[in-house]
N, C-alpha and C positions, 0 to 999 in steps of 0.2 A: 586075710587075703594078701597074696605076696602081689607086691607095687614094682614096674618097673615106671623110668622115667628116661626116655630116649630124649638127649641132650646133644641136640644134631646140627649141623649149619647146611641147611638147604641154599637151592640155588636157581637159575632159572630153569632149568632143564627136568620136567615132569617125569622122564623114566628115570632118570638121577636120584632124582625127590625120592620117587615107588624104592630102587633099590635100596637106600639108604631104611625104610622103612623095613623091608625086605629082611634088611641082617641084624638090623637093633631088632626085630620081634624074634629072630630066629635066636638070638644070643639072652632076651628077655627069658623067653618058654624053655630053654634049656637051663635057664635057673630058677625054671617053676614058677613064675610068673603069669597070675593070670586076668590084670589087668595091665593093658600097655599104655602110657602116654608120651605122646606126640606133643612139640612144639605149635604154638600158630605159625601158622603158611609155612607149614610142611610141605606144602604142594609146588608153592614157589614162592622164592625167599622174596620179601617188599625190596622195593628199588626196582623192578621190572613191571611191567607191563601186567594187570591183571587180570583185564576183561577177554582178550583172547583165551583164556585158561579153564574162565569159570563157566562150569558143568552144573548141572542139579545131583542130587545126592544118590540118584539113579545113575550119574553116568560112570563112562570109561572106567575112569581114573577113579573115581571109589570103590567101582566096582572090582578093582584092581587088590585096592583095598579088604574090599570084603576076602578075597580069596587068600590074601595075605594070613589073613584073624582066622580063619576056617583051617588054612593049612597045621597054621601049629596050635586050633583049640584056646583063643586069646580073645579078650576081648580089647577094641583099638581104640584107642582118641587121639584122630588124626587133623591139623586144620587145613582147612582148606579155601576154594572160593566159591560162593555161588553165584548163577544171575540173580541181580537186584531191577531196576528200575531207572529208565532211562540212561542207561550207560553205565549206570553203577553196578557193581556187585556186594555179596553179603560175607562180612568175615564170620565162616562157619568152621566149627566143631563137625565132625561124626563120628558117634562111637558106633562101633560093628563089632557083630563077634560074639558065642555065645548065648544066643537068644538073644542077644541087645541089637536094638536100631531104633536110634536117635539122633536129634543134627540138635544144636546152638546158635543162632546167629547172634554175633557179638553186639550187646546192647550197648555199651558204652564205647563211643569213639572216641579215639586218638586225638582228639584235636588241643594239643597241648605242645609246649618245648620247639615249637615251630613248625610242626605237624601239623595240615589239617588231613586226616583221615577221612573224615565226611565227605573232600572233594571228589571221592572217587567209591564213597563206602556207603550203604546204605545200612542204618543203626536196625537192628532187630527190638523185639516186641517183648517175649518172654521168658522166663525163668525154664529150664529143661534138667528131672532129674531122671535116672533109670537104675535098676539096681543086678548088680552082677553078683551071682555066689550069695545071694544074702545081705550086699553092703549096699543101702543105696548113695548114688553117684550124684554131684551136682556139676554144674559147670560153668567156667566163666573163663573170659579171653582177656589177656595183660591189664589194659585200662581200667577193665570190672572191678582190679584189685583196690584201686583207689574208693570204692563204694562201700561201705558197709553193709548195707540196705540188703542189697542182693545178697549176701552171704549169710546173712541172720533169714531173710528171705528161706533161700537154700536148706538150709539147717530146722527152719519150722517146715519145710515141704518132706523133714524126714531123711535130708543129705548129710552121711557118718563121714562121709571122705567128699571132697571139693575138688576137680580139676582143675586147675587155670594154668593155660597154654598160654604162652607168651615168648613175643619177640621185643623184648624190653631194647629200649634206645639206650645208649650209652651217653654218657656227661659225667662231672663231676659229678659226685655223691648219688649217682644214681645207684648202683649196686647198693649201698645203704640204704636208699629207699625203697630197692626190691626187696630187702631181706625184712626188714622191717615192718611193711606194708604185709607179705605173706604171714609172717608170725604173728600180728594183731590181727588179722584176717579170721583165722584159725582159733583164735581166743574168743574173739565176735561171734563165733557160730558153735564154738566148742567142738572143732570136729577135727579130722584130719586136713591138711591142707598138701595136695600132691602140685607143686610147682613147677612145672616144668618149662624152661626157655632155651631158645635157640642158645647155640655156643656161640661164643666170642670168636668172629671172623678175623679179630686180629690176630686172633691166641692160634686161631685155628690155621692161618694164613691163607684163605678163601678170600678172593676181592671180590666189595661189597662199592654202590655207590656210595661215595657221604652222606653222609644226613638221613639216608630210611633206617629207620628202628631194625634193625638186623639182628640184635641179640648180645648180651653180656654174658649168658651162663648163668652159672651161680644157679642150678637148681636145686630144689630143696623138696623134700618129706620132713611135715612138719606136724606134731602130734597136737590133740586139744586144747593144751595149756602155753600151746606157742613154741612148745621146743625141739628143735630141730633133731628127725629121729637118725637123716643122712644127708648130705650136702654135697655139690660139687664143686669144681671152680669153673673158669671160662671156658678148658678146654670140652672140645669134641665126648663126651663119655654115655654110661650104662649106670645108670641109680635103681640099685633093687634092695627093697624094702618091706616089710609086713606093717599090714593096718589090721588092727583087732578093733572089732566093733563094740567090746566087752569095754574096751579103755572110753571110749566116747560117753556108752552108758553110764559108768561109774562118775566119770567128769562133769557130765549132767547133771547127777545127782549131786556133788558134792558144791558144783559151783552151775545151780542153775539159771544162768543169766537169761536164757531165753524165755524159761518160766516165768521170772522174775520182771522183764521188760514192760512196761505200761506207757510206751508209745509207740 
């Protein structure tokens, strides 16, 4: 199944967001792409304002979405926001497109590096996989990746390839830590691991407030055994890549950890 991974830097402006969606899927399916992923908060980048925005999975601005994934035959994983609970909202996934309609809400919050995420984010409940073309799909939002659980999780619910959208915070050694964290990921469930993160607003020269997790880049397509099949850097790009479900099979058999697991 050919992988794209749209490596975008969003911003506050929702038809901004839709277009930039827009032309990464149109420039994905013209290189036969027929799964696309999105960043988390594709819809608007953090450091804004996000309860004004968030719709349910029914609305506008998804729906926007769906027409996107319909136009050029794609299936999408876009993040976005939902309402949550008493003023909060839900950091949600939706994939569209193809037969596929599913959401995520991101179960592990941000509350790290001086982040509290939970002050405005309401944590989700469970695991969500679905499968396109034959491959099934799992999903997890930037923080998820620090978890193992959820990703062996994933992988016994039957997930060949793993989404995790992410708008990684920048610091020291953090790019080390993304890279890292996605390839042990990926080992942990034996599958594919499709990484994709906002681009580096430096690199990209978009201004971002300080301090919200707005993105480094550095996305990656990362095969069962942890190694990386295509990479990017900080800037703005298009990652298109094939996942064979045949390599996972084989992987499993050869190095079955998941069989093997007794806790």
């Amino acid at each position: 199944m050919r992988t794209a991974l749209a490596q975008i830097t969003s911003g506050p402006d929702l038809e901004r967001n839709l277009d930039l969606v827009r032309s990464s899927t149109e420039r994905a399916a013209a290189a036969g792409a027929q799964l696309v992923v999105f960043p988390e908060a594709t819809m608007r980048a953090f450091g804004h304002r996000l309860t004004d925005v968030a719709e349910p999975v029914d609305g506008p601005w998804a729906d926007a979405v769906r027409r996107i994934a319909a136009e050029h035959d794609v299936t999408l994983i876009v993040g976005m926001f939902t309402p949550g609970a008493d003023g909060k909202v839900r950091n949600t996934l939706l994939a569209t497109g193809r037969g596929v309609e599913a959401h995520y809400d991101k179960i592990h919050l941000y509350d790290a590096f001086g982040f509290a995420e939970s002050d405005t984010v309401d944590a989700g409940e469970a695991p969500v996989t679905f499968t396109v073309d034959g491959v099934t799909v799992g999903l997890a939002t930037c923080y998820d990746v620090r978890f193992p659980a959820l990703f062996t999780r994933l992988a016994n619910d039957g997930a060949q390839l793993i989404a995790v959208c992410a708008s990684w915070g920048a610091g020291p050694t953090k790019v080390d830590q993304w890279d890292l964290l996605v390839r042990a990921r990926a080992l942990d469930a034996t599958a594919y691991v499709a990484a994709c993160g906002q681009a580096d607003p430096a690199v990209t020269g978009v201004p971002m407030r300080e301090g919200a997790p707005t993105g480094v880049g550095h996305s990656a397509l990362v095969d069962p055994l942890g190694f990386p099949v295509a990479t990017l850097d900080g800037r703005a790009d298009l990652l298109v890549a094939d996942v064979d479900p045949d390599v996972v099979a084989r992987t499993r058999r050869t190095l079955p950890v998941l069989a093997n697991a007794r806790l």
